[in-house]
C-alpha positions in Angstrom: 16.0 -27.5 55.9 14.8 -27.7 52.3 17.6 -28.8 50.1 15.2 -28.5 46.9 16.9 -25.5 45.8 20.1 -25.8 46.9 22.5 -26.9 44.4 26.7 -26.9 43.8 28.6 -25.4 41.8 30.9 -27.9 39.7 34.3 -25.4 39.2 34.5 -23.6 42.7 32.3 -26.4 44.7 30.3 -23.5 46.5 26.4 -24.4 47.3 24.3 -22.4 45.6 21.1 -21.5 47.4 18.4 -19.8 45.0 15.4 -18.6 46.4 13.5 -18.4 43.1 13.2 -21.2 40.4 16.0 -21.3 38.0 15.4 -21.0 34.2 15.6 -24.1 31.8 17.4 -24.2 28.3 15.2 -25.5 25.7 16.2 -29.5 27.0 14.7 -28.5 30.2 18.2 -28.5 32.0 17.8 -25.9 34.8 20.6 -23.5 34.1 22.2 -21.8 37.2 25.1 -18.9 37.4 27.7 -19.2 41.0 27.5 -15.9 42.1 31.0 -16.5 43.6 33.0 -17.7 40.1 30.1 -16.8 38.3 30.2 -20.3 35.9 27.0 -20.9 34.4 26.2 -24.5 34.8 23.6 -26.9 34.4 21.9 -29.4 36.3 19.4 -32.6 35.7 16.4 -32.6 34.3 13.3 -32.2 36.9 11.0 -35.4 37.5 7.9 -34.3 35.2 10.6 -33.5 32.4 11.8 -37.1 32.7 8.3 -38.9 32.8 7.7 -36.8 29.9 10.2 -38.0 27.8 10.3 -41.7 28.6 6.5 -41.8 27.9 7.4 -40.7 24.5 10.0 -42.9 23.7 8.0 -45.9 25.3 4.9 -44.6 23.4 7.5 -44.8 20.3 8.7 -48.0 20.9 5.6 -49.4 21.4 4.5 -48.6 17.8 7.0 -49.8 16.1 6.8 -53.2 17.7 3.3 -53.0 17.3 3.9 -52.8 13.8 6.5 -54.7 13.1 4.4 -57.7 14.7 2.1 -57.2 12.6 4.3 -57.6 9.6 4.2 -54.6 8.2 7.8 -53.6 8.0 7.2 -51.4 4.8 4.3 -49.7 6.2 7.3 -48.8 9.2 9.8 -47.9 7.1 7.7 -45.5 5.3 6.4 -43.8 7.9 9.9 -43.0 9.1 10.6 -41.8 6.2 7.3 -39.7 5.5 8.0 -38.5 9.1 11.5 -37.0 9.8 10.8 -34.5 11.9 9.5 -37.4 14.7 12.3 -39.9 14.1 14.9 -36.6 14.9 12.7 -35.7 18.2 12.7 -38.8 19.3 16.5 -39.0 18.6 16.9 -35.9 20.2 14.8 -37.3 23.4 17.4 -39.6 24.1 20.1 -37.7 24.2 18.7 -35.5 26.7 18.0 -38.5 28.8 21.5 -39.6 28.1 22.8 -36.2 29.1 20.3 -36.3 32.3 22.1 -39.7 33.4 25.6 -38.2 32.8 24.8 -35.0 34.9 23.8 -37.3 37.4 26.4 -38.8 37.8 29.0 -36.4 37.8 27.0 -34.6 40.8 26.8 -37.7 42.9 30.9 -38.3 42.1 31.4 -34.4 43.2 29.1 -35.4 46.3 31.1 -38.4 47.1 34.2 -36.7 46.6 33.5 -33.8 48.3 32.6 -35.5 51.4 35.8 -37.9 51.8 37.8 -34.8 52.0 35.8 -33.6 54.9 
């Protein structure tokens, strides 16, 4: 059986089985409603989000060791600051990474829960 879309519900720990592809908040986090307790809640992030937003940040990270070997710390700094909007995405990246991890882990900690008290 395809356990793709099946997915459980953190409050009343039914599983949810959709058979159409949930919608995503503007993080990508796939936001899902239990039709039983109807709690809207929201799970990871999907692979090709993730890949996404660690190639960013690695292509990010890159740069700035790039230029900071090159001595050009000044040039760096200036850049950040000429360039706000990419130092708050980036930011903003890792949080949802962050958040990913977290909402990992609480789902594996429900699953291991859940299946000691079977």
């Amino acid at each position: 059986m395809k356990t793709k879309n099946r997915y459980s519900c953190p409050e009343c720990k039914t599983v949810v089985v959709l058979s159409y592809k949930p919608e995503k908040n503007f993080m990508g986090f796939q936001k899902i409603s239990c039709p039983i307790c109807e709690n809207l809640f929201l799970y990871p992030l999907t692979l090709g989000y993730v890949i996404f937003y660690w190639m960013l940040v690695s292509i990010n990270i890159i740069s700035i060791i790039y230029t900071l070997f090159k001595g050009r710390t000044y040039d760096l700094i200036k850049s950040l600051a000429n360039h706000p909007l990419g130092v708050v995405i980036i930011i903003y990246i890792v949080i949802s990474l962050y958040r990913n991890q977290k909402l990992k882990r609480k789902i594996i900690e429900d699953m291991n829960i859940n299946s000691t008290h079977i």
